[in-house]
C-alpha positions as a Markdown table, in Angstrom:
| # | Residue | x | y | z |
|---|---|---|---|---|
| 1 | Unk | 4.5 | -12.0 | 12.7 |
| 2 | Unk | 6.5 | -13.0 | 16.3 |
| 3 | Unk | 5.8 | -9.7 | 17.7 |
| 4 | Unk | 2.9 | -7.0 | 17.9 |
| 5 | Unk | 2.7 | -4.0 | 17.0 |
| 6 | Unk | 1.6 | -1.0 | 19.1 |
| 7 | Unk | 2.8 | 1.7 | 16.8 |
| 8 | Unk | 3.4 | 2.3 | 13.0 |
| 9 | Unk | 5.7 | 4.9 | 12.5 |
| 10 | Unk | 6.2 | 6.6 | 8.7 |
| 11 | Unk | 8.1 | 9.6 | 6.7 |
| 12 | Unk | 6.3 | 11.7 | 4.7 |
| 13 | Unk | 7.9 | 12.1 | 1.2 |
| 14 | Unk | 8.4 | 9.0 | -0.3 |
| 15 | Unk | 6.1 | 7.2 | 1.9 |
| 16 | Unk | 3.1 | 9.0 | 2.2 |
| 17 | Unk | 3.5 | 10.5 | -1.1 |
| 18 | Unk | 5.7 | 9.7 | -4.5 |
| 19 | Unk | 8.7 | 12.1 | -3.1 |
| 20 | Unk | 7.3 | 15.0 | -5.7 |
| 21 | Unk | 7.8 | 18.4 | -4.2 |
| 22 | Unk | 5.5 | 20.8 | -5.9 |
| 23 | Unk | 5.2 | 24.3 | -5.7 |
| 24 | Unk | 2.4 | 27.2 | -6.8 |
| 25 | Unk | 3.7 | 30.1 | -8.1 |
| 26 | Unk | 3.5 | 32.1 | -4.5 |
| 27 | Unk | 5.9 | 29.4 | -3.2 |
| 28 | Unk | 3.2 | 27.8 | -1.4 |
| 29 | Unk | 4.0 | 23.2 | -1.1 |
| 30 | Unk | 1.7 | 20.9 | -2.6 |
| 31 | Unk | 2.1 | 17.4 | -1.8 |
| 32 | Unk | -0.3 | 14.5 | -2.9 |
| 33 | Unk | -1.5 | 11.6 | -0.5 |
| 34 | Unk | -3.3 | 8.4 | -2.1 |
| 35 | Unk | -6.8 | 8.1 | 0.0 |
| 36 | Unk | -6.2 | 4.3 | 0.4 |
| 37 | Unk | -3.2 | 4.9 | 2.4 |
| 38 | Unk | -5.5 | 6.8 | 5.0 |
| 39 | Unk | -8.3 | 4.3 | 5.1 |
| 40 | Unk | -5.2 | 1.9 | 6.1 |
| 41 | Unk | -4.2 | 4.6 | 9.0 |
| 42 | Unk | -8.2 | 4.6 | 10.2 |
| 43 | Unk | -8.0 | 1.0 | 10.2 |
| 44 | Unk | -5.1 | 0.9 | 12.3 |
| 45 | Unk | -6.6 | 3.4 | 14.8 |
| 46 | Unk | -9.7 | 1.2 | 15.0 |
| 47 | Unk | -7.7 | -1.8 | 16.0 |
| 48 | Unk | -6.4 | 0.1 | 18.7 |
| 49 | Unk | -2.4 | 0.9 | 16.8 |
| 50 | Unk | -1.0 | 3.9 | 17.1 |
| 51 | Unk | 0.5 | 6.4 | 14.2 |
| 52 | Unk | 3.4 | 8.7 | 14.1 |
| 53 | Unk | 5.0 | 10.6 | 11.5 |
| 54 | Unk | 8.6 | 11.2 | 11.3 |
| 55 | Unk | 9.6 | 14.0 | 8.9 |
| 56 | Unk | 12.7 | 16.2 | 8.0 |
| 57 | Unk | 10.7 | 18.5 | 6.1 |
| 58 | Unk | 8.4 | 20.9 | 7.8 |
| 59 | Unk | 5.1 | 21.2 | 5.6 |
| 60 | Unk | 1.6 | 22.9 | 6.4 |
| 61 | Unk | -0.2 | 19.8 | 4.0 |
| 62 | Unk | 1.1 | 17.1 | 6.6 |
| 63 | Unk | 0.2 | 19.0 | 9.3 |
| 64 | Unk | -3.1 | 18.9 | 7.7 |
| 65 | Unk | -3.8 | 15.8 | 6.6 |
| 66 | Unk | -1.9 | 14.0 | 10.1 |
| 67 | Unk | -4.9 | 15.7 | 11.6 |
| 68 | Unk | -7.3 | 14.6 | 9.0 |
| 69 | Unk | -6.8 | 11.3 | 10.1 |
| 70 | Unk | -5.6 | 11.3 | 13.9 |
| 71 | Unk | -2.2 | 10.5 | 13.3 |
| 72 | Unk | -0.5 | 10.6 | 17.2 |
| 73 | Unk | 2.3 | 12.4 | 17.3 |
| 74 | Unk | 3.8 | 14.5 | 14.4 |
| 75 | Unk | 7.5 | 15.3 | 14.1 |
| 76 | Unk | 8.8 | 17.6 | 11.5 |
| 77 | Unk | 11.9 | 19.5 | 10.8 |
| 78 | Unk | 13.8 | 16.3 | 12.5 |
| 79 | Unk | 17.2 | 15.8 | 11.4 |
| 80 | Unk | 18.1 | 13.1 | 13.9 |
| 81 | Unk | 15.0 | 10.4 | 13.2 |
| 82 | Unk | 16.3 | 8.1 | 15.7 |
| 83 | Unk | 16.7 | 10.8 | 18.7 |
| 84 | Unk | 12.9 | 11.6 | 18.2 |
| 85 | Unk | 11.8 | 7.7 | 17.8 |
| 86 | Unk | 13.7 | 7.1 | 21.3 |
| 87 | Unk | 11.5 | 10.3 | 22.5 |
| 88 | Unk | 8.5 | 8.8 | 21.2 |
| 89 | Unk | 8.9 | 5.3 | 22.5 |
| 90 | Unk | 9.4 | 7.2 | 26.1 |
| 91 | Unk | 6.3 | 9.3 | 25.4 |
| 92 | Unk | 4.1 | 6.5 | 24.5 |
| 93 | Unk | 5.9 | 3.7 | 26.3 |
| 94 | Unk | 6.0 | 1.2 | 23.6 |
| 95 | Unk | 9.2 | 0.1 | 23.1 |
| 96 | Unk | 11.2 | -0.6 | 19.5 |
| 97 | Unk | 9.9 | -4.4 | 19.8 |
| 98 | Unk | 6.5 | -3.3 | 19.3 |
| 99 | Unk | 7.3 | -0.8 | 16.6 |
| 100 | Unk | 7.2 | -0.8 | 12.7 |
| 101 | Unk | 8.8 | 2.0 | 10.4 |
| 102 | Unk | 8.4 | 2.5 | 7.3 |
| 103 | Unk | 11.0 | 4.5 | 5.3 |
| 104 | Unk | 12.4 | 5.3 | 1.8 |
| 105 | Unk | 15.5 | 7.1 | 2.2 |
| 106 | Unk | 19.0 | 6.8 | 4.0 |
| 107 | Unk | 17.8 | 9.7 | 6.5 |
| 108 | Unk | 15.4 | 6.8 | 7.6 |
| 109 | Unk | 18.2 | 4.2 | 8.5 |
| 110 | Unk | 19.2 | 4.6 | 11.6 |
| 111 | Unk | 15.4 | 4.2 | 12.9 |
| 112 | Unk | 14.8 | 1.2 | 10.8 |
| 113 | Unk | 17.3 | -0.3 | 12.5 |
| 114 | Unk | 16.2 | 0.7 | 15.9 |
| 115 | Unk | 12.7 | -1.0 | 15.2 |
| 116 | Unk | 11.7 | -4.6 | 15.5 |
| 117 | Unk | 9.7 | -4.2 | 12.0 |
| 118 | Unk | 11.7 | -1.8 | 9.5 |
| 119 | Unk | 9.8 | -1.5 | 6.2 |
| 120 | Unk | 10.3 | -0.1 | 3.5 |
| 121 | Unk | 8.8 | 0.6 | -0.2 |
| 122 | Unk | 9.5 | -1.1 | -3.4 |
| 123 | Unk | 11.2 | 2.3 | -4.9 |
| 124 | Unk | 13.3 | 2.4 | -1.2 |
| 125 | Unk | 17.3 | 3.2 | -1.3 |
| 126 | Unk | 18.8 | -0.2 | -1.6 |
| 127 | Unk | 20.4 | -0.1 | 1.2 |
| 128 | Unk | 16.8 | -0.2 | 3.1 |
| 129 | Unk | 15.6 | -2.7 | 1.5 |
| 130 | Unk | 18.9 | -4.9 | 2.4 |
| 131 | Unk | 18.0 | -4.6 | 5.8 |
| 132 | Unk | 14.0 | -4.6 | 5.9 |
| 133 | Unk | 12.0 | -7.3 | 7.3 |
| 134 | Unk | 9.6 | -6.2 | 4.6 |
| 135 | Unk | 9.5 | -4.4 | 0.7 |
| 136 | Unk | 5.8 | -3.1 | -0.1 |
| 137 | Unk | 5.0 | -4.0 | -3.7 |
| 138 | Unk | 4.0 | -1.0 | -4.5 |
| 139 | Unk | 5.8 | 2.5 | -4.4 |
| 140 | Unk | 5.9 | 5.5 | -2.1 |
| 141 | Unk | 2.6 | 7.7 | -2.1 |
| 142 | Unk | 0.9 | 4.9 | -4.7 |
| 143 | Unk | -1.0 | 2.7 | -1.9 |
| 144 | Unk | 2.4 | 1.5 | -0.1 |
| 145 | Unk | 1.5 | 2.4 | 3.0 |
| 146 | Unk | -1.8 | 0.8 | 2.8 |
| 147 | Unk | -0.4 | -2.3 | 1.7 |
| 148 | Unk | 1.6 | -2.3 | 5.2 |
| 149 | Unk | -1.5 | -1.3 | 7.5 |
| 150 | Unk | -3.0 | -4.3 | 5.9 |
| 151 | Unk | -0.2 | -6.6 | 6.4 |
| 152 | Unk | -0.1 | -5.5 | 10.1 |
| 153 | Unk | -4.3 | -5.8 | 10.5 |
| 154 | Unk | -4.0 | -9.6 | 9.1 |
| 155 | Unk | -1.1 | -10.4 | 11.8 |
| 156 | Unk | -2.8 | -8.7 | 14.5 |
């Protein structure tokens, strides 16, 4: 990889899970996150990378597990993706260069294109995986993510 990154930014649905919404009969979200995908965050954190999450969908389980393991900065209920990635970069001054993103959906375009490494996963809109410098093998929620924090730790 030409470039470094300083700052892995993700979506939630789709990404960090399959894109399944489920619900309890009080109403109350469940969402499920694959366990490898969070060793991959740790291990991105250890090497001295930041995380952020990115999320239209406001959700009590991200807030939990983003905490769980350390993510940075969380953003949810975000419409305009790319307005609070050009807030983030200011925040943490790392600029888009030294950024990766991985999305899955066309909410997610506009910030994929920002970033020097757009990413998405193997069941990603089409039209994200025209443009990505990278397609995980495996899908949202299923250990894609983890494939990407390892493809960034072996080009670090």
């Amino acid at each position: 990889m030409p470039f470094t990154i300083k700052l892995l930014v993700m979506d939630v649905d789709g990404v960090l899970t399959n894109g399944t919404i489920s619900y309890t009969a009080s109403g109350e979200e469940i969402k499920h996150f694959n366990v490898r995908d969070g060793y991959g965050i740790k291990q991105l954190h250890n090497a001295g990378i930041k995380t952020a999450i990115i999320t239209g969908r406001v959700s009590p389980a991200v807030a939990y597990r983003a905490k769980e393991l350390n993510i940075d900065k969380v953003y949810m209920g975000i419409e305009d993706k790319l307005s609070t990635l050009q807030q983030l970069s200011e925040e943490l001054n790392i600029p888009y260069d030294n950024m990766a993103y991985v999305g899955d959906d066309l909410p997610d375009l506009e910030a994929m294109q920002a970033v020097k490494c757009p990413i998405t996963v193997s069941n990603g809109d089409e039209q994200l995986k025209s443009m990505a410098l990278w397609v995980t093998q495996k899908p949202g929620g299923e250990g894609a993510l983890r494939e990407v924090c390892d493809w960034i730790l072996d080009d670090a």
